[in-house]
mmCIF file of the N, C-alpha and C atoms, coordinates in Angstrom:
data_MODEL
# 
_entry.id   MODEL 
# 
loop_
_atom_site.group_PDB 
_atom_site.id 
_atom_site.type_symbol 
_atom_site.label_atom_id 
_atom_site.label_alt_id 
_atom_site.label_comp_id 
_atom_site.label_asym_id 
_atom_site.label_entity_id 
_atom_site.label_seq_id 
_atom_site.pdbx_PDB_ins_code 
_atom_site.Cartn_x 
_atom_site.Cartn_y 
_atom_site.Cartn_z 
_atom_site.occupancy 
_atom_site.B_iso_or_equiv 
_atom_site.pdbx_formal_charge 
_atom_site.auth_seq_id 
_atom_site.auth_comp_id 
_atom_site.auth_asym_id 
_atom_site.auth_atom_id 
_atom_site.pdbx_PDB_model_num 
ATOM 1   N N  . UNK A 1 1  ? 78.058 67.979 43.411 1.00 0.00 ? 1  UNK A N  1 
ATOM 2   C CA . UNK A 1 1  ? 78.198 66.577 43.785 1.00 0.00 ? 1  UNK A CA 1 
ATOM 3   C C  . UNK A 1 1  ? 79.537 66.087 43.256 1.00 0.00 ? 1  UNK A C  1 
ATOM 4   N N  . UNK A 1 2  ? 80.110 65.454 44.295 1.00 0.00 ? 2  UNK A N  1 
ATOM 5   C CA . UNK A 1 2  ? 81.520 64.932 43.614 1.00 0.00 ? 2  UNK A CA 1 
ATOM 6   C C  . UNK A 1 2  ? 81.324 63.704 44.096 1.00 0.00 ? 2  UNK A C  1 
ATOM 7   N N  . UNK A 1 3  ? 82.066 62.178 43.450 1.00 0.00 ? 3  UNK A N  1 
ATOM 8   C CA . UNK A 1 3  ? 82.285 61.357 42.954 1.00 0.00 ? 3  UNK A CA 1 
ATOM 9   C C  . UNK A 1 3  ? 83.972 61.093 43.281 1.00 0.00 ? 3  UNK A C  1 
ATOM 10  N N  . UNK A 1 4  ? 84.053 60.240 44.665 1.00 0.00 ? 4  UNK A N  1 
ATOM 11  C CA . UNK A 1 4  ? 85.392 60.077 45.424 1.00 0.00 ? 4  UNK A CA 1 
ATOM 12  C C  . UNK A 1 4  ? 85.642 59.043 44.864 1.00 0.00 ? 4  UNK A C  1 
ATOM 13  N N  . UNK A 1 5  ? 84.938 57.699 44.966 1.00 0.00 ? 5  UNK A N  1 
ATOM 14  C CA . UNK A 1 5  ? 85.705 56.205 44.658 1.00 0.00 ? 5  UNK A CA 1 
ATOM 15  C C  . UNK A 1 5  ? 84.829 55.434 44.066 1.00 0.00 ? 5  UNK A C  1 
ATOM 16  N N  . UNK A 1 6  ? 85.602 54.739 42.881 1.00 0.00 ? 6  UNK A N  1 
ATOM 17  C CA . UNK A 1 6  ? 84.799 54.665 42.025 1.00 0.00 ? 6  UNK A CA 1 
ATOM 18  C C  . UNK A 1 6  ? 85.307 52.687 41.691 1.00 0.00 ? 6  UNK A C  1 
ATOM 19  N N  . UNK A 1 7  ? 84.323 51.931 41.797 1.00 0.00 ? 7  UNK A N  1 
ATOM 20  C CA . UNK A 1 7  ? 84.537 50.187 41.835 1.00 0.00 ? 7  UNK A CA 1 
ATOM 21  C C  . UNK A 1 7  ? 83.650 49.973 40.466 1.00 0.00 ? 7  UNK A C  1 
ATOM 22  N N  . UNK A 1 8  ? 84.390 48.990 39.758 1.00 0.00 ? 8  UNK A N  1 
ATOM 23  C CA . UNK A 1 8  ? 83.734 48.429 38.413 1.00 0.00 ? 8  UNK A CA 1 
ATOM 24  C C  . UNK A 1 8  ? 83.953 46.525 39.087 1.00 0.00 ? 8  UNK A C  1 
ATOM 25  N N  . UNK A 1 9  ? 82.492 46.414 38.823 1.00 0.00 ? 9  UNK A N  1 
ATOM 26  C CA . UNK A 1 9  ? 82.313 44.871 39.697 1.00 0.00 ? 9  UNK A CA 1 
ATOM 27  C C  . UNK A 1 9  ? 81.988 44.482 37.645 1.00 0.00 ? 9  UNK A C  1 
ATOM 28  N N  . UNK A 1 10 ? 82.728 43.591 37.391 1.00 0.00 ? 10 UNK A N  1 
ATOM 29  C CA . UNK A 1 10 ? 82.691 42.655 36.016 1.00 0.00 ? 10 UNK A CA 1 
ATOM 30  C C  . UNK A 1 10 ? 81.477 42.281 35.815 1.00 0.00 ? 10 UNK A C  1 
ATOM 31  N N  . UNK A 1 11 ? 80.635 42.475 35.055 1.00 0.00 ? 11 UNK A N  1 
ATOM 32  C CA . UNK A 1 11 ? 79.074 42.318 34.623 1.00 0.00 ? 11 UNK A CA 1 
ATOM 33  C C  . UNK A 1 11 ? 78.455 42.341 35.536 1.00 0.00 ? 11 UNK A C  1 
ATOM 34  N N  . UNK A 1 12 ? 78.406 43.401 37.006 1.00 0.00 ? 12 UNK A N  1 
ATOM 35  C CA . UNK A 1 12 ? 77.369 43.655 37.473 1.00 0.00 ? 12 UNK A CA 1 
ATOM 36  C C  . UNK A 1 12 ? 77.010 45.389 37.019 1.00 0.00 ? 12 UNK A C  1 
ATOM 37  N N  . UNK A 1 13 ? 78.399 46.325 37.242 1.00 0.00 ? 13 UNK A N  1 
ATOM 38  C CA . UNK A 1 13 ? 78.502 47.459 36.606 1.00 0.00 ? 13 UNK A CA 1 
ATOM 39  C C  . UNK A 1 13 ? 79.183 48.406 37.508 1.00 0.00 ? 13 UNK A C  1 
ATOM 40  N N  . UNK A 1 14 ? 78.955 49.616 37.840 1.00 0.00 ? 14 UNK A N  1 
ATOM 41  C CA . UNK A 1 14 ? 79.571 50.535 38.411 1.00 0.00 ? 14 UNK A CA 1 
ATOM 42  C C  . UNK A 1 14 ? 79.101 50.963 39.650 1.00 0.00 ? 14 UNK A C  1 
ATOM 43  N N  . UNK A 1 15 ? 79.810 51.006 40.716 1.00 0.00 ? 15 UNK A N  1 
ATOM 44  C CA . UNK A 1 15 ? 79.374 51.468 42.023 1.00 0.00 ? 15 UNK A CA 1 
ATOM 45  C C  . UNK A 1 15 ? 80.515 52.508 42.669 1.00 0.00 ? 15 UNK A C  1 
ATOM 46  N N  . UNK A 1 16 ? 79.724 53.820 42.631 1.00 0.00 ? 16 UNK A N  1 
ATOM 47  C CA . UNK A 1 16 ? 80.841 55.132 43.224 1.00 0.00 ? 16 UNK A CA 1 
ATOM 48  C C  . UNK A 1 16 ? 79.896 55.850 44.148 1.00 0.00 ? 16 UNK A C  1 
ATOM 49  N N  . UNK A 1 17 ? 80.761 55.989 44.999 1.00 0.00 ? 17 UNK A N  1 
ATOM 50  C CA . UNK A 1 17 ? 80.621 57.158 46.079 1.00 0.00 ? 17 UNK A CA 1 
ATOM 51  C C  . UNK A 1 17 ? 80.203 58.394 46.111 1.00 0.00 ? 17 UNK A C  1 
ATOM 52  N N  . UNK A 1 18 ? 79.639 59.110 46.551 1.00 0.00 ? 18 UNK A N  1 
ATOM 53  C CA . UNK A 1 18 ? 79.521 60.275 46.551 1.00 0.00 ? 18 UNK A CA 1 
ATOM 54  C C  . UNK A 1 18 ? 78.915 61.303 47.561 1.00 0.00 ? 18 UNK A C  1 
ATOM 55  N N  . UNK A 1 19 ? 79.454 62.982 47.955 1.00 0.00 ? 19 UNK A N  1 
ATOM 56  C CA . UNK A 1 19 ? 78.972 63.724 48.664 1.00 0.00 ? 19 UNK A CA 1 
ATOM 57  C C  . UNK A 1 19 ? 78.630 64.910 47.789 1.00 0.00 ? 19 UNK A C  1 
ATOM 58  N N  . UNK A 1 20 ? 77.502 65.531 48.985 1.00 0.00 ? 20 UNK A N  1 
ATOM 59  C CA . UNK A 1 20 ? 77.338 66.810 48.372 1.00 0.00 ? 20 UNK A CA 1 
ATOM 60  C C  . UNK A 1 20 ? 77.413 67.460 49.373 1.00 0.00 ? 20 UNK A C  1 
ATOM 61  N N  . UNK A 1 21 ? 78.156 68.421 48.897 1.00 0.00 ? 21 UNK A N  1 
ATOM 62  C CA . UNK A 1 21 ? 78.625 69.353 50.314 1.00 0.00 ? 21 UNK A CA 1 
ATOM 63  C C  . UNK A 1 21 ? 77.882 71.246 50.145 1.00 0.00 ? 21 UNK A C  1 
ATOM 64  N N  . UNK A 1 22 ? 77.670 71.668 51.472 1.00 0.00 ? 22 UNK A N  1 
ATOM 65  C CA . UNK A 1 22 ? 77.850 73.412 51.432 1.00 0.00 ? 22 UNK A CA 1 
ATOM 66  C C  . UNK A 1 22 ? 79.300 74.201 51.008 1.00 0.00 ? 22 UNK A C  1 
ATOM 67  N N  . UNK A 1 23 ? 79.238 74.983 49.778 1.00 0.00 ? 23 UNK A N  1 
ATOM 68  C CA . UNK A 1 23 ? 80.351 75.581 49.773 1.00 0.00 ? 23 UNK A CA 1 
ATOM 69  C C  . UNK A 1 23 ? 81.112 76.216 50.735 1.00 0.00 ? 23 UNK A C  1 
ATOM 70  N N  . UNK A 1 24 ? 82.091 76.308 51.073 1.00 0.00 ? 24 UNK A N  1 
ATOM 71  C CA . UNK A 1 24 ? 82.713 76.882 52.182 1.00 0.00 ? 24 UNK A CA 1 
ATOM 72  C C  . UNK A 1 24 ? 84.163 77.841 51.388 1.00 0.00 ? 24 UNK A C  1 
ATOM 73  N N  . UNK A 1 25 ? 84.461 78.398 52.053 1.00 0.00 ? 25 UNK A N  1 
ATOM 74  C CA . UNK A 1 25 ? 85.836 79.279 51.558 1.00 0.00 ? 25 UNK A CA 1 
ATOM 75  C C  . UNK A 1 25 ? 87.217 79.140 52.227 1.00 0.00 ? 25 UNK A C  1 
ATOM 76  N N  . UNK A 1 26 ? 86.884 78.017 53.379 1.00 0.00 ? 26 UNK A N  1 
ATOM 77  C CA . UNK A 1 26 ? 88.481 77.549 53.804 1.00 0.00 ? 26 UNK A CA 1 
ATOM 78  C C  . UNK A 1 26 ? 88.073 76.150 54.027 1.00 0.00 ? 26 UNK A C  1 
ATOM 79  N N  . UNK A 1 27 ? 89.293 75.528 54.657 1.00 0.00 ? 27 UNK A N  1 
ATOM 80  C CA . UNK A 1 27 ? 89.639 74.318 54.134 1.00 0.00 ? 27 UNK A CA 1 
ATOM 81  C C  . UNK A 1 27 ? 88.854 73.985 55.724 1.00 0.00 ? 27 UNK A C  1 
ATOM 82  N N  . UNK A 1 28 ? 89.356 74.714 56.576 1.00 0.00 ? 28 UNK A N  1 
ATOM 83  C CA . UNK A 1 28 ? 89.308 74.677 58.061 1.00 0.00 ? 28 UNK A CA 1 
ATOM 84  C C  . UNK A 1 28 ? 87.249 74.955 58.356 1.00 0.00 ? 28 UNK A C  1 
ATOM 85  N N  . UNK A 1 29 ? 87.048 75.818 57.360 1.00 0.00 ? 29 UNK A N  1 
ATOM 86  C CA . UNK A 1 29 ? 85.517 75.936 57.866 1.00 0.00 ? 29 UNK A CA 1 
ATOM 87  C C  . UNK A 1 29 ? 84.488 74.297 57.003 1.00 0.00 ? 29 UNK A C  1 
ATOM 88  N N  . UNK A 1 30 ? 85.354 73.596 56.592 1.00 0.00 ? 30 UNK A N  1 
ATOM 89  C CA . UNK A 1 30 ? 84.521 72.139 55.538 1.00 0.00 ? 30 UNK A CA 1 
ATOM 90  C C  . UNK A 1 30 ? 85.036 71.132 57.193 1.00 0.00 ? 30 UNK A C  1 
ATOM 91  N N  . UNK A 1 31 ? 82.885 71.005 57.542 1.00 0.00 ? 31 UNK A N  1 
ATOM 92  C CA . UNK A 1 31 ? 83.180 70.082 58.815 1.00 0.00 ? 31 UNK A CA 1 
ATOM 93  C C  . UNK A 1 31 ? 81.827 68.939 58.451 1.00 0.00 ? 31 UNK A C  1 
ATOM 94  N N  . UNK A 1 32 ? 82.011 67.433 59.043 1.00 0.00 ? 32 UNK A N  1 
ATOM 95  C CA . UNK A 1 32 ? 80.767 67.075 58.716 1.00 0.00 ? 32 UNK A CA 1 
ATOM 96  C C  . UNK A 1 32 ? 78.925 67.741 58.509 1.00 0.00 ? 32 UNK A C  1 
ATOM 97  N N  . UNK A 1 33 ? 79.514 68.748 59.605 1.00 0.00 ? 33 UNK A N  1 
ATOM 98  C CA . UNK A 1 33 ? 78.162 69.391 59.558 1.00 0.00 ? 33 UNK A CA 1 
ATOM 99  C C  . UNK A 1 33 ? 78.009 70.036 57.848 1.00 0.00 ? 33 UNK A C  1 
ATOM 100 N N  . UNK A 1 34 ? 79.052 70.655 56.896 1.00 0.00 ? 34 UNK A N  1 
ATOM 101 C CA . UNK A 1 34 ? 79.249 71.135 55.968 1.00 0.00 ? 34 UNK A CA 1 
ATOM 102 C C  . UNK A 1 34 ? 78.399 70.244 54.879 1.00 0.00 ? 34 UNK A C  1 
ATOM 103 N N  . UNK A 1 35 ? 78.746 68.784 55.143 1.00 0.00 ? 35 UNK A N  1 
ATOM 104 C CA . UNK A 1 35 ? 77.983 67.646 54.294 1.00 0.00 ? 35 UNK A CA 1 
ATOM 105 C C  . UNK A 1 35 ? 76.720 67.428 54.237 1.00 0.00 ? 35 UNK A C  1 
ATOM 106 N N  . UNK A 1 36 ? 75.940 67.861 53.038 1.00 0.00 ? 36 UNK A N  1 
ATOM 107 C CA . UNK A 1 36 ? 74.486 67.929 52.813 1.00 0.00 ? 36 UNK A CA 1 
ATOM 108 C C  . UNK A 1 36 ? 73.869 66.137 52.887 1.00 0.00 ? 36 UNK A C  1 
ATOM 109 N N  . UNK A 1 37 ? 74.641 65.608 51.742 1.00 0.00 ? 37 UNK A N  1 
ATOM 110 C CA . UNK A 1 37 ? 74.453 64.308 51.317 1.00 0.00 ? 37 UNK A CA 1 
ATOM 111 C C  . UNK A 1 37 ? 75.523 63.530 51.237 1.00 0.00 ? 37 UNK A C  1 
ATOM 112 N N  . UNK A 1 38 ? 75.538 61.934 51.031 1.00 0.00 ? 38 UNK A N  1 
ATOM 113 C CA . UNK A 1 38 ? 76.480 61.291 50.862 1.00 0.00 ? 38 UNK A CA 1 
ATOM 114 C C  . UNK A 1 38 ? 75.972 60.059 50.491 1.00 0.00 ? 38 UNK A C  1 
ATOM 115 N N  . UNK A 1 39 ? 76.621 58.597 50.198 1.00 0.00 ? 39 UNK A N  1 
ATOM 116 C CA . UNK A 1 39 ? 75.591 57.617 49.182 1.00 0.00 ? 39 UNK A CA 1 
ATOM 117 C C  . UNK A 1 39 ? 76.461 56.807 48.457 1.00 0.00 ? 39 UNK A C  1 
ATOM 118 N N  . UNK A 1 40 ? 76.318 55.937 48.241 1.00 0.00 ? 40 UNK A N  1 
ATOM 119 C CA . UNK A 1 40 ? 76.733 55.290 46.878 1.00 0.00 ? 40 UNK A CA 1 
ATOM 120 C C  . UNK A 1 40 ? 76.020 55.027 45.698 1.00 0.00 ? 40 UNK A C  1 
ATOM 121 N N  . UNK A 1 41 ? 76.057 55.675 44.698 1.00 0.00 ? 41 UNK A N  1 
ATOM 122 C CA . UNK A 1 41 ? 74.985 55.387 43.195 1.00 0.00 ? 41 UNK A CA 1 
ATOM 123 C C  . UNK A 1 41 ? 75.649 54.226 42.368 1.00 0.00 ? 41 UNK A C  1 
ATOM 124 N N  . UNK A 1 42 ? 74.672 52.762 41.906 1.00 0.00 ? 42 UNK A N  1 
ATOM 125 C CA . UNK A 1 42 ? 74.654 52.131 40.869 1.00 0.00 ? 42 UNK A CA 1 
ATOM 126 C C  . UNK A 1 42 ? 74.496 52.429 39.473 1.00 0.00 ? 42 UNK A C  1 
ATOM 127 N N  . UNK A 1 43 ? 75.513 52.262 38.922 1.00 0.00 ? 43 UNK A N  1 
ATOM 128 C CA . UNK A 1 43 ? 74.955 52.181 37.100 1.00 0.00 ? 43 UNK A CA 1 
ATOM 129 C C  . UNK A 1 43 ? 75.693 50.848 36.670 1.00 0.00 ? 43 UNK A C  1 
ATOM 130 N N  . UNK A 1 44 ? 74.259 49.972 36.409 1.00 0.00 ? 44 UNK A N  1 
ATOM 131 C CA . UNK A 1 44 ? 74.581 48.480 35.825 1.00 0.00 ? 44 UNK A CA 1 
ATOM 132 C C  . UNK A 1 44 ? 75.039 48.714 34.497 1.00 0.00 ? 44 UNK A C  1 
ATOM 133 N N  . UNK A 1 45 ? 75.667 47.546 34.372 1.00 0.00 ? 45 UNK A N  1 
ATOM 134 C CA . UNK A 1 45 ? 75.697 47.246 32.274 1.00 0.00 ? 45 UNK A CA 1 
ATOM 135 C C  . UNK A 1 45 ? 75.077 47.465 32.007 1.00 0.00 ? 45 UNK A C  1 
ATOM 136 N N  . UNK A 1 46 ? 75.068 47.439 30.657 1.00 0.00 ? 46 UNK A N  1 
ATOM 137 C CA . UNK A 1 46 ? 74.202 47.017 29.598 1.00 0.00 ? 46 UNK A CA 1 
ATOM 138 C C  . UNK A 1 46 ? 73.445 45.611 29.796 1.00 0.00 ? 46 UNK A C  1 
ATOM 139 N N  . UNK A 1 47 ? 74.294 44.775 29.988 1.00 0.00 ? 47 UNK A N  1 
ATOM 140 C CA . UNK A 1 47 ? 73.297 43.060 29.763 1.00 0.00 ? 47 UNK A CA 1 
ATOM 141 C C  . UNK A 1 47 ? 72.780 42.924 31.195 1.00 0.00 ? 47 UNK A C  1 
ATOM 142 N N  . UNK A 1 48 ? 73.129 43.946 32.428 1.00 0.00 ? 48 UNK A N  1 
ATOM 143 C CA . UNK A 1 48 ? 72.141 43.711 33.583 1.00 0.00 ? 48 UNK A CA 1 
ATOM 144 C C  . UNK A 1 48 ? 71.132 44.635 33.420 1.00 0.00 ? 48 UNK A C  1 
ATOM 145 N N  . UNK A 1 49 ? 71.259 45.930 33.084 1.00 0.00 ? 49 UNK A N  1 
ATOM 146 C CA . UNK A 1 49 ? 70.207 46.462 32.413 1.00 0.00 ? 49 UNK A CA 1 
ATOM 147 C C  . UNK A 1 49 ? 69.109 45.940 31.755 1.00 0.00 ? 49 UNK A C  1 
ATOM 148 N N  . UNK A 1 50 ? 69.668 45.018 31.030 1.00 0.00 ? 50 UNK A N  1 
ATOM 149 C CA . UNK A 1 50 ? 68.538 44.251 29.979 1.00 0.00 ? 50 UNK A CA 1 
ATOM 150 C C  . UNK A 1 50 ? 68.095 43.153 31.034 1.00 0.00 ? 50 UNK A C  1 
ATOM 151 N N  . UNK A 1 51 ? 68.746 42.267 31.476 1.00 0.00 ? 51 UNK A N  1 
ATOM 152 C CA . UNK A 1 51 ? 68.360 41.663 32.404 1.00 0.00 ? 51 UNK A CA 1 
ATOM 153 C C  . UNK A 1 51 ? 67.293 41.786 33.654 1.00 0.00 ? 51 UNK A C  1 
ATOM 154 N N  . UNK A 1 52 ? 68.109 42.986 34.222 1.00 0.00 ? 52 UNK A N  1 
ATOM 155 C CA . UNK A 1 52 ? 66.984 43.372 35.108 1.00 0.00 ? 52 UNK A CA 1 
ATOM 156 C C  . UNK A 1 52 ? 65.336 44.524 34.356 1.00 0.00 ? 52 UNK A C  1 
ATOM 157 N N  . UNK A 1 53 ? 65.526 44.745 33.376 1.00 0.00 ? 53 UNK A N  1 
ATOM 158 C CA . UNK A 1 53 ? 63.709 45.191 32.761 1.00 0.00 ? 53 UNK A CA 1 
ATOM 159 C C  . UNK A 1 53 ? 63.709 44.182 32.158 1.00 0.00 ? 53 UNK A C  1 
ATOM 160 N N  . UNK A 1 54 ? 63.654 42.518 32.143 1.00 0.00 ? 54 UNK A N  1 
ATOM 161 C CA . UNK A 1 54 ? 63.600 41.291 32.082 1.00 0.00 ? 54 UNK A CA 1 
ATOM 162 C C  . UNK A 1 54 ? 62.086 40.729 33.402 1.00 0.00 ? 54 UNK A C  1 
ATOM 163 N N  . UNK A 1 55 ? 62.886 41.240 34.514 1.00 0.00 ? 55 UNK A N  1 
ATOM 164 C CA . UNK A 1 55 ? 62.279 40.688 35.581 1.00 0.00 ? 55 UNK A CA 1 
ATOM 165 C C  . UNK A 1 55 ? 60.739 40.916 35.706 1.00 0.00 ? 55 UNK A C  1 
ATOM 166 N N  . UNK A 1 56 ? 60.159 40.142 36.014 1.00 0.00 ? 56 UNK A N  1 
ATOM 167 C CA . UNK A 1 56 ? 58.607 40.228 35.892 1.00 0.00 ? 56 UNK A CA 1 
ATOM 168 C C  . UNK A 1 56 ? 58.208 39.376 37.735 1.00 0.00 ? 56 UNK A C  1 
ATOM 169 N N  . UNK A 1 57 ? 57.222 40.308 38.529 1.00 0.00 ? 57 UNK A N  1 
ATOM 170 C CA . UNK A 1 57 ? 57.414 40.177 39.519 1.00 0.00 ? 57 UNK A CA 1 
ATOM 171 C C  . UNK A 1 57 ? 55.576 39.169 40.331 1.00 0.00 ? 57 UNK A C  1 
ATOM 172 N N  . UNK A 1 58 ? 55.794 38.833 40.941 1.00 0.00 ? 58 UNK A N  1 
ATOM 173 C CA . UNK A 1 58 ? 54.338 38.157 41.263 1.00 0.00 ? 58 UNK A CA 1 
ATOM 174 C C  . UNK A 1 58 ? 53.946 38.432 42.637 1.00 0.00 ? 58 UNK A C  1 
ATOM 175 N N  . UNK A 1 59 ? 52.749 38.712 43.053 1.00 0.00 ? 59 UNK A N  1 
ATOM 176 C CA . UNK A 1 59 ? 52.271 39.050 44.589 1.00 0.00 ? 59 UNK A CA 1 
ATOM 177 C C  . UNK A 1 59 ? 52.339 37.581 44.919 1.00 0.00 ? 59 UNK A C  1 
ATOM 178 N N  . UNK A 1 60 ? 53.132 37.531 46.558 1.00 0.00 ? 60 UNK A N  1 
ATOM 179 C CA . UNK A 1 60 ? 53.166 36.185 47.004 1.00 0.00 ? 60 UNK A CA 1 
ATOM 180 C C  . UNK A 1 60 ? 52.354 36.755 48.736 1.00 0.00 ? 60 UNK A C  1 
ATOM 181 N N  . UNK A 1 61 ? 51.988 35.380 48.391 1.00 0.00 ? 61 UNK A N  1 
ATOM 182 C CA . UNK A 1 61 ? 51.116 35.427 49.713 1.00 0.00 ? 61 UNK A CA 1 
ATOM 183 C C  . UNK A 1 61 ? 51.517 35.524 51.500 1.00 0.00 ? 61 UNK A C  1 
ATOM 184 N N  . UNK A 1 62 ? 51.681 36.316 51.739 1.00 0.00 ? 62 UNK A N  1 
ATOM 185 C CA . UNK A 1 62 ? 52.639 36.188 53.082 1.00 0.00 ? 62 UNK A CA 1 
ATOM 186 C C  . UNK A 1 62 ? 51.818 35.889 54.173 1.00 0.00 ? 62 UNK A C  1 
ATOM 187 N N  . UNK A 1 63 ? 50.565 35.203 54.517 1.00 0.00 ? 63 UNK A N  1 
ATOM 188 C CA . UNK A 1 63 ? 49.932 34.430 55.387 1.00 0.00 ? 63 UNK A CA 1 
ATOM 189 C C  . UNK A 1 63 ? 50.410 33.894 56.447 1.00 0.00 ? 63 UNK A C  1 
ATOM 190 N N  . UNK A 1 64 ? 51.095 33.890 56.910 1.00 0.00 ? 64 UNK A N  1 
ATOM 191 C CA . UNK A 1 64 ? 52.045 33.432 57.936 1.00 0.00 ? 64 UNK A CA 1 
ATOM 192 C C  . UNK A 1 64 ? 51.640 32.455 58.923 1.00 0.00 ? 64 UNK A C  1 
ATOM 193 N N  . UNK A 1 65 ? 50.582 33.089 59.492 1.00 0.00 ? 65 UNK A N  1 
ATOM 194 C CA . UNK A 1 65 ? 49.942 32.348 60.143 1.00 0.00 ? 65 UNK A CA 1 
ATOM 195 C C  . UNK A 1 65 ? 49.319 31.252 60.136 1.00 0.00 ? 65 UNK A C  1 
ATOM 196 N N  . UNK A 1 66 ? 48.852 30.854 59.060 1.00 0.00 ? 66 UNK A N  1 
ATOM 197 C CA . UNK A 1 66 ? 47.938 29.610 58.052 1.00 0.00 ? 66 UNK A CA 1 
ATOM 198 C C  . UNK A 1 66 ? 49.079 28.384 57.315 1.00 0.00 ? 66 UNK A C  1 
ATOM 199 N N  . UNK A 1 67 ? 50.513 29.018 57.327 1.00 0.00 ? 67 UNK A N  1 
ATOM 200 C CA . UNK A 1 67 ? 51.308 27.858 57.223 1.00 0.00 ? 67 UNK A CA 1 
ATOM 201 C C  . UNK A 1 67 ? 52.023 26.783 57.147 1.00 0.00 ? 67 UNK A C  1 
# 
């Protein structure tokens, strides 16, 4: 897995890119088909970290019809 581009958003945290590819042995045989995975992964701060296992969540009633 490699890790192309990499954004630091100021107290929200880190957001980078990434693929995982089939090894190949030329440059010419690496084709989308070659690409297993691809994605962007979050890693928050610290104080959104704490923040978010903060959050406490409630079943709301989605009745729609009765509204």
């Amino acid at each position: 897995v490699k890790e192309a581009f990499v954004v630091e958003a100021e107290g929200l945290g880190v957001f980078s890119t990434y693929i995982q590819a089939k090894a190949v042995d030329t440059l010419e045989e690496a084709t989308e088909k070659t690409i297993k995975k691809k994605g962007v992964r979050y890693r928050p701060t610290k104080a959104m970290e704490t923040k978010l296992n903060q959050i406490r969540f409630q079943k709301a009633n989605l009745d729609v019809e009765h509204l």
